[in-house]
KEGUTOR-175339 format. One record per residue (C-alpha): y, z negated, x. Coordinates in Angstrom, 1 decimal. Layout:
BEGIN
<y:Y&z:Z&x:X>
...
//
This chain:
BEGIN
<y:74.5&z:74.6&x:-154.6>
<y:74.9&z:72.4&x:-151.8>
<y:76.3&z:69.2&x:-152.8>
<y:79.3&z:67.0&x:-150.5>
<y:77.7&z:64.2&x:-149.1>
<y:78.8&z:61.1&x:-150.9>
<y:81.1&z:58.5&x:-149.1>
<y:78.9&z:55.4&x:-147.0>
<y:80.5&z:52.1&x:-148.3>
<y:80.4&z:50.2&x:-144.9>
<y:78.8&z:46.8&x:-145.6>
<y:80.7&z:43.7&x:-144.6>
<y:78.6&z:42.2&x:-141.9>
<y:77.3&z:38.3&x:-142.8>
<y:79.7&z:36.1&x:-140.2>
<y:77.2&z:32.8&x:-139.1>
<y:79.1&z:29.9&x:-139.4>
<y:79.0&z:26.6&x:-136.6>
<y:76.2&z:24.5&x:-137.6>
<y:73.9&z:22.5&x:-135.6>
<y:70.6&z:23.4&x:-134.0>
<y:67.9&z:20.9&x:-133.2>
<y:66.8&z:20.7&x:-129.7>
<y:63.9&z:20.7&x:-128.4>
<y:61.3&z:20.9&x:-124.8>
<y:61.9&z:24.4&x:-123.7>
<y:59.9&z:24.4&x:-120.2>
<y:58.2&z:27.6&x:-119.4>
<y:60.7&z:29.1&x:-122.7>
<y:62.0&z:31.5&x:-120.6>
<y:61.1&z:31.5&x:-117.4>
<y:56.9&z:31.5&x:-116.8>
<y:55.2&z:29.9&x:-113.8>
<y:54.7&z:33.8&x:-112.2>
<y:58.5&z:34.6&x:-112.9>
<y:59.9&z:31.5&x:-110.9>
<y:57.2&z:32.8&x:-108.1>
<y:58.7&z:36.0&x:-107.9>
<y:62.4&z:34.5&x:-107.8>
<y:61.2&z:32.2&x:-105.2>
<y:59.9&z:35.3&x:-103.3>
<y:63.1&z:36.6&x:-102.8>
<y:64.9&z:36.6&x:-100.0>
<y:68.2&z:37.5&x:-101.0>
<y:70.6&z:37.7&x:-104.0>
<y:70.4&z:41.2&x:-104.9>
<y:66.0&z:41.0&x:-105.1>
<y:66.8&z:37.9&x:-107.6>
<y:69.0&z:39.8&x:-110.0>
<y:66.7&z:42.4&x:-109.5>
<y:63.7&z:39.9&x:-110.5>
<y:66.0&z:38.3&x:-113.5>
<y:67.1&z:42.4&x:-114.9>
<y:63.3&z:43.2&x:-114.8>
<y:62.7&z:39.8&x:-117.1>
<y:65.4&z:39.6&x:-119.3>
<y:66.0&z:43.9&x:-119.6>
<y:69.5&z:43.5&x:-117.8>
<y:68.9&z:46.8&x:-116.2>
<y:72.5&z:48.1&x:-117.0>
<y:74.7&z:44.7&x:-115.6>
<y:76.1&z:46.9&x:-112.4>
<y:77.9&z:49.2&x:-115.5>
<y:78.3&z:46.7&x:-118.5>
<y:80.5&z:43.5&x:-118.5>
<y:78.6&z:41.8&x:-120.8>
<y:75.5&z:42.4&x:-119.4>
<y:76.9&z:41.7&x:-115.9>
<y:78.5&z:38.3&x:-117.0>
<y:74.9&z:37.4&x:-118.5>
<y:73.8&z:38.1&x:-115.0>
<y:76.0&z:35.9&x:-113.2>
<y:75.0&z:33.0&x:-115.5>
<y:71.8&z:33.2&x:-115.2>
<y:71.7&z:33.8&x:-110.9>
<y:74.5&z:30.9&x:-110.3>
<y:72.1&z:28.9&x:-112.8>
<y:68.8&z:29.3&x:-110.5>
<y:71.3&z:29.1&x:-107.3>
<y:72.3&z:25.2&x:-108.1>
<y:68.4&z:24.7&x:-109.3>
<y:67.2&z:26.2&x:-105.9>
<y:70.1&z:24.2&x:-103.7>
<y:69.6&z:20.6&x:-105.5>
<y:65.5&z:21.4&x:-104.6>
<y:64.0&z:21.2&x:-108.4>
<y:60.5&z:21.7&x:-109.0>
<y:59.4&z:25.5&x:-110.4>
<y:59.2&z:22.8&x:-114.3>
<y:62.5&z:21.2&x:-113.8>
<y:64.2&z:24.6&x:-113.2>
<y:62.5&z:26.2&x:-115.9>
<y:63.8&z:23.4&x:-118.3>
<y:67.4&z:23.9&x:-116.6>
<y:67.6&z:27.6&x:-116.8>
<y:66.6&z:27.4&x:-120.5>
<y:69.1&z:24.6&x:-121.2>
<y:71.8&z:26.7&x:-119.8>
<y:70.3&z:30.2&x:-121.4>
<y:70.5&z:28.3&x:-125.2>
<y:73.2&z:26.7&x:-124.9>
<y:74.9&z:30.0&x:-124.1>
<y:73.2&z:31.2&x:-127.1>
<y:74.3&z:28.6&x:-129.5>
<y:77.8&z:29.3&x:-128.2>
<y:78.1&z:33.5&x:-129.3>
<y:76.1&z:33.1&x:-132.5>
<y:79.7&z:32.7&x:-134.2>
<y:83.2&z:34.0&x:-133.6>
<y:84.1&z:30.7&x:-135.0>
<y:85.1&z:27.6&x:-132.7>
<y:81.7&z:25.6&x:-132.1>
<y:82.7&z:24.1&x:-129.4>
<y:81.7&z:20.1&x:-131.0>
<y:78.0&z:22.0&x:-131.9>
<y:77.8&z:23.5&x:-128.3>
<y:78.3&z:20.3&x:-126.9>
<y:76.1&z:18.3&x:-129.0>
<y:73.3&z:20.5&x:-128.9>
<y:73.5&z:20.6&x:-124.6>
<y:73.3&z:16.8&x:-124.8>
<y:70.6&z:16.4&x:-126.6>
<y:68.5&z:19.3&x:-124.7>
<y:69.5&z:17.2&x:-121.6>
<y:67.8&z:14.1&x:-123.6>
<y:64.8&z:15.8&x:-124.4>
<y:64.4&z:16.4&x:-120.8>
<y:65.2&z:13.4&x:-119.6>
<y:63.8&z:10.6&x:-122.1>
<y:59.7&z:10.4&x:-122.1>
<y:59.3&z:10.2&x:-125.6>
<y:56.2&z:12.9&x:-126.2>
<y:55.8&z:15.4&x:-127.8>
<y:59.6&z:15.7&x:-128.5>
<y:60.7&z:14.9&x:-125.1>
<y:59.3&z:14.7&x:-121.7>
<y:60.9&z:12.7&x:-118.3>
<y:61.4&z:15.6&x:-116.2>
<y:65.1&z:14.9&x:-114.8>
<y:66.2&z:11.5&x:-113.0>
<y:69.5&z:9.8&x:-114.0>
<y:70.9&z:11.3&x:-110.6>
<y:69.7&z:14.8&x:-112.2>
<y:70.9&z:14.5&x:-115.5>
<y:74.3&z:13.9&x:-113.5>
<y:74.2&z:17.0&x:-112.0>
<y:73.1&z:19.2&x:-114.4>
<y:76.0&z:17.3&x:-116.8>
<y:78.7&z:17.7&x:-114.0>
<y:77.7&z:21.8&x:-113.0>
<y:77.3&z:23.1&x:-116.5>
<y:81.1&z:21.3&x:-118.1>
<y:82.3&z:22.7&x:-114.7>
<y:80.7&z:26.0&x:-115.0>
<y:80.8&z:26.7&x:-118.5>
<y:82.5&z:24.3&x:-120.9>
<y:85.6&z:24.8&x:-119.0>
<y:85.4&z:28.8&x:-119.8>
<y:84.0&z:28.3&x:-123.5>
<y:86.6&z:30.4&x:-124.7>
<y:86.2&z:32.7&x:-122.3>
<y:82.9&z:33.5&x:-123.3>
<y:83.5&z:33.5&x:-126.8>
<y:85.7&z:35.9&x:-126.4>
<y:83.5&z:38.3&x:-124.4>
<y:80.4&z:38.2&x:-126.6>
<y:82.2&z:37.5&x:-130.1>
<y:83.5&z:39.7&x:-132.2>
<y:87.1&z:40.1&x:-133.7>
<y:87.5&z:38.8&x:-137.3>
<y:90.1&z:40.3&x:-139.5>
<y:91.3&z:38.5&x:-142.5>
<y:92.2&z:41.0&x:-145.1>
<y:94.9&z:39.2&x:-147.9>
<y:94.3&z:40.7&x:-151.4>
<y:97.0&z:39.3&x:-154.2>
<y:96.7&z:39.7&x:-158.0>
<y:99.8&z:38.8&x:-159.7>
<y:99.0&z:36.6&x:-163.0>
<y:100.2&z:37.7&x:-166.2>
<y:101.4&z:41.5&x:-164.7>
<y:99.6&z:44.2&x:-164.9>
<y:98.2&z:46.1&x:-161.6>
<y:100.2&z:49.4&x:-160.3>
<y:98.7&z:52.1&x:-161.2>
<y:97.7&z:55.2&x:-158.5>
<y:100.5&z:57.8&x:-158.6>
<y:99.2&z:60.9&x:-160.8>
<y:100.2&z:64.4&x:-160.6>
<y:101.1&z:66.5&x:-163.6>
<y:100.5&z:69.9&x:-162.4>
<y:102.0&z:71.5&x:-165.5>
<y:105.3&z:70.4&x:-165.5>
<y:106.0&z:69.8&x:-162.1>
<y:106.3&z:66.5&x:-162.1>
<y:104.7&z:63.6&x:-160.2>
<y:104.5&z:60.6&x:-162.0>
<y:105.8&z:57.1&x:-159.6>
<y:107.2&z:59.9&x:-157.4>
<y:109.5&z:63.3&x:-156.8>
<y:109.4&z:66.2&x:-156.2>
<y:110.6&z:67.1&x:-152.8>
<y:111.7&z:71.3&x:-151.1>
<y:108.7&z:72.8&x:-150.1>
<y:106.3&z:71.5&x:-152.5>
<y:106.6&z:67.9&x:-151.4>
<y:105.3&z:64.5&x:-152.9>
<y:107.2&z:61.9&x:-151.7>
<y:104.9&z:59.4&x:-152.8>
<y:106.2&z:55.5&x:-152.3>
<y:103.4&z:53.4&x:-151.5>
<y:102.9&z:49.6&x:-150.4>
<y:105.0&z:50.1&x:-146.8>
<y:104.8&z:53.8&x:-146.2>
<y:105.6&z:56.8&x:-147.4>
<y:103.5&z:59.3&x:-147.6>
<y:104.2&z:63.4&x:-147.9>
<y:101.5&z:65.4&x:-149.7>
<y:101.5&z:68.9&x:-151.1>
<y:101.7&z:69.3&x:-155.1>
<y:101.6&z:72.5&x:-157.0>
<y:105.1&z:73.1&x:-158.4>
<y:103.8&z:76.2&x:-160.8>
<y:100.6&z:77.7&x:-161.5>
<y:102.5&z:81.4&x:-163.0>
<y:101.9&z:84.6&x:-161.2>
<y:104.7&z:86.1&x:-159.4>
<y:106.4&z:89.1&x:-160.1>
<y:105.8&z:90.6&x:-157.3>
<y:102.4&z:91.0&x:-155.3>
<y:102.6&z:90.4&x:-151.4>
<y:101.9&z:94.1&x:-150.6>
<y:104.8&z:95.4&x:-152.8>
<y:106.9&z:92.5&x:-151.1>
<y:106.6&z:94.3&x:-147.8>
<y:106.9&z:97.3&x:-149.0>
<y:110.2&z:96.6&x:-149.9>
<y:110.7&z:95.1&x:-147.2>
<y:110.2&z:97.9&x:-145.0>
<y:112.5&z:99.6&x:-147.0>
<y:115.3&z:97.7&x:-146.9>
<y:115.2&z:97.4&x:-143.5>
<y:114.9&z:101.4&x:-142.8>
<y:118.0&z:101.3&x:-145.8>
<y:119.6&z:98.6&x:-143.9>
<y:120.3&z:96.8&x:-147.0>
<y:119.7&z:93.7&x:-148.5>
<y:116.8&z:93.0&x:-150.3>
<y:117.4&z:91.2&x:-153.9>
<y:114.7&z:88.6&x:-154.4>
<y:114.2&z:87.1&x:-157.5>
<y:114.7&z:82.9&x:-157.7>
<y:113.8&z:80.8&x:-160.2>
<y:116.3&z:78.7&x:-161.5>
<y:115.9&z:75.0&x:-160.0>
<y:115.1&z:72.4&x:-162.7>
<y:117.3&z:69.9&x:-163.8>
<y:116.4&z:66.8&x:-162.4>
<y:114.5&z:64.0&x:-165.1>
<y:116.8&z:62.3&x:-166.9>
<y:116.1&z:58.4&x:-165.4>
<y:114.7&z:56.1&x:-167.9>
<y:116.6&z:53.2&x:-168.5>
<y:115.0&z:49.8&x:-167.0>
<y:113.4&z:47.8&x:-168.9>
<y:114.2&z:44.4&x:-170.0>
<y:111.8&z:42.8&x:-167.9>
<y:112.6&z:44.0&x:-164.4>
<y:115.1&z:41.6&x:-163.8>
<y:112.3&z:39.1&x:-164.5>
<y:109.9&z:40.6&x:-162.4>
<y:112.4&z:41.0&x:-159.2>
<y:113.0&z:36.9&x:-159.8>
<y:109.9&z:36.2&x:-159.8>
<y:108.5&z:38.8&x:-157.1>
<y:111.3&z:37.0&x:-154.6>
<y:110.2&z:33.2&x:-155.8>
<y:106.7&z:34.9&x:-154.9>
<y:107.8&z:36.2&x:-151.5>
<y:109.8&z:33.1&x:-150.7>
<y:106.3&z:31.0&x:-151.7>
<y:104.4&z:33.0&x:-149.3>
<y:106.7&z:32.8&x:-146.4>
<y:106.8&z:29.0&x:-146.4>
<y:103.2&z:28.9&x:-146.9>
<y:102.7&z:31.2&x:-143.6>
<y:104.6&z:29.4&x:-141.8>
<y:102.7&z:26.1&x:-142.9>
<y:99.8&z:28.0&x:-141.5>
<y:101.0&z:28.8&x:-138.4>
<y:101.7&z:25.7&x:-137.8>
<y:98.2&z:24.4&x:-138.4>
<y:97.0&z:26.3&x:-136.6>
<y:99.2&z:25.5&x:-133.2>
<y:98.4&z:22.0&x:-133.9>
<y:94.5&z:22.8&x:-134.7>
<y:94.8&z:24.2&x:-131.1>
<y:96.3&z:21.6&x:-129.3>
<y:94.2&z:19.1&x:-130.7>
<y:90.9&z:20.9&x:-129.9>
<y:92.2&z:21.5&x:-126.4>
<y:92.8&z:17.2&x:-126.2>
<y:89.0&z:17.0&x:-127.6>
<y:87.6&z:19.1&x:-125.0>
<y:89.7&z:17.7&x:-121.8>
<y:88.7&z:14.4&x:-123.4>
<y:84.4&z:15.0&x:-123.6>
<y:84.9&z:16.6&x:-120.3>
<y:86.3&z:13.4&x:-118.6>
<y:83.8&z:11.2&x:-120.3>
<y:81.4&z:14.0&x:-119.5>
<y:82.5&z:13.9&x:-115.2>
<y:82.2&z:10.1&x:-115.4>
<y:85.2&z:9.3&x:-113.4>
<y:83.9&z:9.6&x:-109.8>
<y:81.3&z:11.9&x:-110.5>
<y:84.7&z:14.8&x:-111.1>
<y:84.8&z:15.8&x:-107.7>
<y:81.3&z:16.1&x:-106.0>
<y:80.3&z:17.8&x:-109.5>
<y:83.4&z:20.2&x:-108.9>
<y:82.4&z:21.1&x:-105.0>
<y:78.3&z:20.9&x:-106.2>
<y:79.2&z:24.2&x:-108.4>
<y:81.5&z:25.9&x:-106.5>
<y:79.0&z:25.9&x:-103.6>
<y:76.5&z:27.0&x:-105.5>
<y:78.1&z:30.1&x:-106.6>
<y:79.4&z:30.7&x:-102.4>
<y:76.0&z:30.9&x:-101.3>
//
């Protein structure tokens, strides 16, 4: 006896929340000494991304998005390193700044954009303050500039375009338990009598079942007696009557009087009032929500404008703006 398999329960996969990482010196993290040799072999862009595919097993970024937005990153990121002439340790550091930071970002669908943004300053800091063994000097102050100006340019200006690339979708499913009432119970069927209980009985052997928005049809058995006649001594009288031209008499079964309707009871007056105060609660509250959120929104998107002036410094904003976009042109 071969037994149905029994139904997977899909786990509900654990969503990271923002929290904050401590930074620390990531030279030679990602890149090694023989892989910036290699990259520095090449002579053009395509033997690079080849290079950076072999390293960081992007083999499939000419058919996947992600993968081929991974790619971009990280060859724009060597491109800026190679046309501001950093040293094979102060590229290293960058490329690793820029590879965790991306990191950080995707860990959560949730916005982390104040965690992002702390965490890249303080990786800048550790490569930029000589304060061993947490930190080591390996960028100027005219550095630190640059890399500041080409990576809020680059990528904190398309944050949520990354998070939406490489995050998933999270769906918030509302469950409500009324106090005091008890829960609906499943419609049943009751095979014997032809009758469906929280239901009717429809032509054709037809549930109509009324559920939480829908309806739904599904088949019931009206009656479980045998019929009086078999199916071959149907046709055979069948055939008959049609050689006889004449009409064949067909035994019906007298349709049942519909069930006499229950009166109500006392309480359903009290359960529609308080079913519409619930409904009218619920509404207001949405809206409430919505309109936290719109103003959650706005006021993140004033943060962010706001770190990224500070960020620029002023006259910095348009020599960091031309310093990226030429790097990604060459």
């Amino acid at each position: 006896m071969i037994l149905p398999d029994e139904p997977q329960i899909q786990e509900i996969p654990k969503i990271i929340q923002p929290r904050n990482h401590k930074a620390k010196v990531s030279v030679w993290a990602d890149l090694t000494v023989d892989d910036l040799d290699r990259i520095n072999e090449s002579l053009n862009a395509d033997h690079i991304k080849m290079v950076l595919a072999d390293v960081f097993h992007l083999d499939d970024h000419k058919t996947s998005l992600k993968t081929g937005i991974i790619m971009d990153l990280y060859y724009y990121t060597l491109q800026f390193a190679r046309d501001n002439k950093f040293s094979k340790e102060q590229t290293s550091a960058f490329f690793s700044i820029v590879k965790k930071t991306h990191e950080v970002c995707i860990e959560t669908p949730f916005g982390n954009l104040d965690q992002t943004f702390s965490y890249f300053k303080e990786m800048v800091l550790c490569h930029a303050v000589n304060r061993p063994p947490h930190s080591i000097e390996l960028f100027s102050a005219d550095q630190v500039r640059l890399v500041t100006e080409y990576t809020v340019n680059t990528y904190f200006r398309h944050f949520k375009m990354y998070k939406y690339a490489f995050t998933p979708l999270v769906r918030l499913d509302l469950s409500i338990n009324y106090v005091g009432m008890p829960p609906t119970p499943p419609p049943t069927e009751d095979l014997k009598g032809g009758h469906v209980e929280d239901g009717c009985v429809g032509q054709g052997g037809l549930s109509l079942e009324q559920g939480d928005s829908q309806l739904r049809f599904s088949p019931v058995v009206l009656d479980s007696t045998p019929r009086p006649h078999s199916a071959v001594d149907l046709w055979d009288v069948a055939d008959e009557g049609e050689a006889a031209g004449e009409e064949i008499p067909v035994e019906t079964e007298p349709e049942p009087e519909p069930p006499a309707q229950s009166p109500q009871p006392d309480e359903s007056e009290a359960r529609k009032e308080l079913r519409g105060m619930i409904q009218t609660f619920l509404a207001e509250e949405i809206k409430k929500m919505k309109t936290s959120v719109d103003d959650q929104l706005r006021s993140t998107e004033e943060v962010l404008n706001k770190k990224l002036d500070v960020a620029e410094g002023g006259g910095g904003k348009k020599s960091g703006r031309n310093s990226a976009k030429g790097g990604k042109k060459k």
